[in-house]
N, C-alpha and C positions, 0 to 999 in steps of 0.2 A: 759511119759513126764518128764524131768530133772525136778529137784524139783527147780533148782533157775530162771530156761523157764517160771515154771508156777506163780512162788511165783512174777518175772517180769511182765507179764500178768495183774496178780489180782490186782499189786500194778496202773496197767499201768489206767487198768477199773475203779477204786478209783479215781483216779485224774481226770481223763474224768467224771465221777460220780459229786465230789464235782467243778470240773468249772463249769459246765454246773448249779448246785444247785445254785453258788454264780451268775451267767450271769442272773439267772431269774429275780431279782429286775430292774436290768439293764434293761435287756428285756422288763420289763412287762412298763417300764418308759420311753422306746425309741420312742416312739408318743406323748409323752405329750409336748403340749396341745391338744387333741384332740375333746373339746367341752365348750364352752364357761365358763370363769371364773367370779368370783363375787369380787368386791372390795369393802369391809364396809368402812365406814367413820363413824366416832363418833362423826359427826356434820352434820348440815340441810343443805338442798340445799341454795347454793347459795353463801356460804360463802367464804372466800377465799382460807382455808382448801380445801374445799371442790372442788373448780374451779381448786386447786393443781391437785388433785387428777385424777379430768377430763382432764385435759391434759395430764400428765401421764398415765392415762389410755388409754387413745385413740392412742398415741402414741408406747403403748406396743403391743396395740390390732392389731395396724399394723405388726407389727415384729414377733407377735404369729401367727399373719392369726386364731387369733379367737376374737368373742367378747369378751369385758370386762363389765360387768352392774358391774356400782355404785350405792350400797346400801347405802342409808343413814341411821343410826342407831342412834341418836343423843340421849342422856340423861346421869343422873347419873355420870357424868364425866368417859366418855367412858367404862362404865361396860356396857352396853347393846349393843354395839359393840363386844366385850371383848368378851361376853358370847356369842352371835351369831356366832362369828369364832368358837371359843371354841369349840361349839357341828357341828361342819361340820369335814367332814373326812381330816385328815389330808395328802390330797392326790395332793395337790397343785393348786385347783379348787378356792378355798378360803383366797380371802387374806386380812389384815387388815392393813387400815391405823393406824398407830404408830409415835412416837414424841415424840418433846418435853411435847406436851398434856400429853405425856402418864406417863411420866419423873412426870411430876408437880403434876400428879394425884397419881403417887404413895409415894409423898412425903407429899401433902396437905389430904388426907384422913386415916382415924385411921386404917381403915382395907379396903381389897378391896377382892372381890373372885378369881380372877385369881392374879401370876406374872409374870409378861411382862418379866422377863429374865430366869424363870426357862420354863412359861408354854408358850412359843414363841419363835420363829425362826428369827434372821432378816436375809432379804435380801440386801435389799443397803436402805442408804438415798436420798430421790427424791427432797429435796426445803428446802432453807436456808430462814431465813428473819429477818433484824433486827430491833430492836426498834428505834422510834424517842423522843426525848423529845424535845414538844415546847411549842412553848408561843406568845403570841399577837406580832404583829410588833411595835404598843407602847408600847411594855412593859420594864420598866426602866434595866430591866434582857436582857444585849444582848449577853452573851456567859453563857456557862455553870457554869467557873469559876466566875462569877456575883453572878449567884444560889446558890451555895457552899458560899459562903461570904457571901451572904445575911442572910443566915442560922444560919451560924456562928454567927454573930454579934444579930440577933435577935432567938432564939431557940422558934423553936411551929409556928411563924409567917406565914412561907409561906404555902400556899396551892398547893400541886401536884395529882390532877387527874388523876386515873387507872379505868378503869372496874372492876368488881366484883371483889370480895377478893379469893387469888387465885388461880385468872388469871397469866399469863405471862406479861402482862403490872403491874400489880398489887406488882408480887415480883420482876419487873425489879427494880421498885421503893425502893420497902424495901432495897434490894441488895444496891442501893446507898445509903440509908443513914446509913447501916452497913458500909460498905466499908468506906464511905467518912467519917463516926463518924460527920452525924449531925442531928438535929433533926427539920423535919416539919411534917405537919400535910395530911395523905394522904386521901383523897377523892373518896370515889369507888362513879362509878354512872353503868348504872343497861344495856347502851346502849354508844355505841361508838358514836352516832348519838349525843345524850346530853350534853357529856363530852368536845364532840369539841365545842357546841354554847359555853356553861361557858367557856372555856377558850379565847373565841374570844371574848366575851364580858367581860371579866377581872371578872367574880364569884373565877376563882380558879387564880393561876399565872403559875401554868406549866401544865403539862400533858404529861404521855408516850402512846404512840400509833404506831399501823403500818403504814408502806410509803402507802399502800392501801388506808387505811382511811382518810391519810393527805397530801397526793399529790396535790389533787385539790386545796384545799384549799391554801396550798403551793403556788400555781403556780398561784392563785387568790389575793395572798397578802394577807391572811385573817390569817393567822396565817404564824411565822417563826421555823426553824429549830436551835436550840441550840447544839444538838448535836445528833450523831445516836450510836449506842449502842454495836456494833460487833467491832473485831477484828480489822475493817480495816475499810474504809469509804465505803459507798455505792457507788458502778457503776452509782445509779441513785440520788445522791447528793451531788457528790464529791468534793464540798467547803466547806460541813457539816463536823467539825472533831467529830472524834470520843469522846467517854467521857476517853477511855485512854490515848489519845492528849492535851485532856484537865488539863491532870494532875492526875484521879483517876485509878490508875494501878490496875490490878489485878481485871478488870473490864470489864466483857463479857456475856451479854444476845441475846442467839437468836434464833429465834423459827425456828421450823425442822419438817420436817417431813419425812417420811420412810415407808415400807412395811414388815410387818411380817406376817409369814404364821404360824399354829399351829409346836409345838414343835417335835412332833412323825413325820414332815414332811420328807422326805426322801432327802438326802444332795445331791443327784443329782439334784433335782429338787429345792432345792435352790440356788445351783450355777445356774443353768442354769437361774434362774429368775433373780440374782443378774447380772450375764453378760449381760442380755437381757434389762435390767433396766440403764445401766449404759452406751449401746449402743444407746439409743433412746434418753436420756438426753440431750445431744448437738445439737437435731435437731433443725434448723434455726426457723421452725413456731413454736416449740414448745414455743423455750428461746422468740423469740417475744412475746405473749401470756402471758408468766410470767414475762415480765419486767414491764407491765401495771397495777402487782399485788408488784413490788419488790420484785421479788422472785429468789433468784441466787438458778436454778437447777443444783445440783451435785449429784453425786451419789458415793458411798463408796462399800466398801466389807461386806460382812455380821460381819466380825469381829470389823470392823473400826467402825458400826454401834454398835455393843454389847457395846463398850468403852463409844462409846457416849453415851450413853443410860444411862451404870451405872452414870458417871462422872453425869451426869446432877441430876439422884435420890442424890445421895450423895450431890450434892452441894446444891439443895433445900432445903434436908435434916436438913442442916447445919445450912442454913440462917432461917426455920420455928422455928428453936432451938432455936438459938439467941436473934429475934425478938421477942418471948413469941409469935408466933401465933399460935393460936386456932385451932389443926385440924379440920376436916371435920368427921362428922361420915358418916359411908355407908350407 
């Protein structure tokens, strides 16, 4: 045989060799999903989180043709979540709900055991929501710009109501009276349920909370809306301006959530979750279903989510600096 016949050959057999090697991942991932996945949440049933999460998932499970069970893993500010994904294969069976939760937790705690951007994957963000801040329908405060002056003029006086110290209602709060440079007195109470009676009944004078918690009431007369907290106004109370309408720029809280799968996950199978996620989002029953929660469902790229994710640790970051608050030990 010609020695440049065979030396063609052997080189020909190599390259048939190594595709067929590099096709196997491919190969061995051209079925997936092929048997029911798991979806953690790092909050109890029932929540609004958590009702996120059920819609999304049901709506995936349609488009996979598998089931999806939602795990509920609730504790420790989502370490036992965290660590449940963690130790599952990372073969795209397992997946974790992630956020702004997740954000807040890596900024309010001294140390945590996993990190969410080194030891995790995103796929897309599935639900936007923003804060409200209100207050009684008597109450002498009728715009936000009211609040700010009041402040101003008296420093320590008012009282503004958050759930737990934090929370995401808790450093929307902080956030403004960094941002705004004023000084009132914040009030954690321990339930969303208690925080609204006091402020209906005039114990505290404002309070931030979600359109979920404070719709009804809204719509009852029993409390009003001052202003909502995102970018733009809400779809579901768009005569509320926002607090950068109101005049405090450089002023944007809002809670998110998203889907990450472990980090060793394989990048086929996270595009294909992040396209699959991002095609179910817009369904008519779905967005019905989350407008009842305030929840504008979007969805991103797994990068567009990586951004968010850091921005949000870094800006927490920033304001627990600032404020002198006390982290969290693990």
């Amino acid at each position: 045989m010609h020695g440049s016949t065979w030396l063609r050959r052997v080189l020909g057999v190599a390259i048939l060799l190594a595709s067929f090697a590099l096709a196997l991942p491919a190969s061995a991932q051209s079925d997936y999903p092929n048997r029911p996945l798991r979806l953690i949440v790092p909050y109890g049933a029932g929540g609004v989180a958590d009702v996120n999460m059920r819609i999304v998932a049901n709506k995936l499970s349609e488009r996979l043709k598998q089931p999806i069970i939602v795990e509920n893993r609730p504790g420790a500010g989502s370490v036992v979540a965290a660590k449940a994904a963690l130790s599952a294969a990372p073969d795209g069976y397992t997946l974790l709900m992630t956020g702004n939760n997740t954000a807040v937790g890596a900024a309010v705690f001294e140390t945590l055991p996993f990190d969410i951007l080194r030891d995790f994957k995103s796929t897309s963000t599935t639900g936007f929501t923003d804060l409200l801040i209100v207050t009684r329908p008597d109450s002498p405060l009728k715009s936000l710009g009211d609040l700010i002056t009041s402040a101003q003029h008296a420093p320590g006086k008012l009282n503004i109501a958050t759930t737990a110290p934090g929370s995401t209602q808790n450093l929307g709060a902080e956030l403004l009276k960094s941002v705004a440079g004023i000084n009132v007195t914040i009030v954690t109470f321990r339930t969303s349920a208690d925080m609204m009676i006091a402020v209906a009944r005039g114990d505290v004078d404002a309070a931030f909370e979600f359109y979920a918690a404070t719709s009804g009431l809204i719509a009852g007369k029993q409390l009003v809306a001052l202003a909502s907290t995102g970018a733009k106004r809400s779809a579901y109370l768009p005569d509320v301006p926002t607090v950068q309408e109101s005049g405090i720029k450089d002023y944007e809280v809002l809670s998110w959530t998203g889907i990450s799968v472990p980090s060793a996950t394989p990048r086929l199978i996270v595009d294909f979750l992040s396209k699959a996620i991002n095609e179910v989002l817009p369904s008519p029953d779905a967005l019905e279903k989350a407008r009842v929660l305030g929840l504008d469902l979007r969805g991103s790229s797994p990068e567009e989510m990586d951004a968010r994710m850091k921005a949000d640790i870094e800006k927490w970051m920033a304001l627990i600096k600032k404020a002198g608050i006390a982290k969290i030990r693990g």
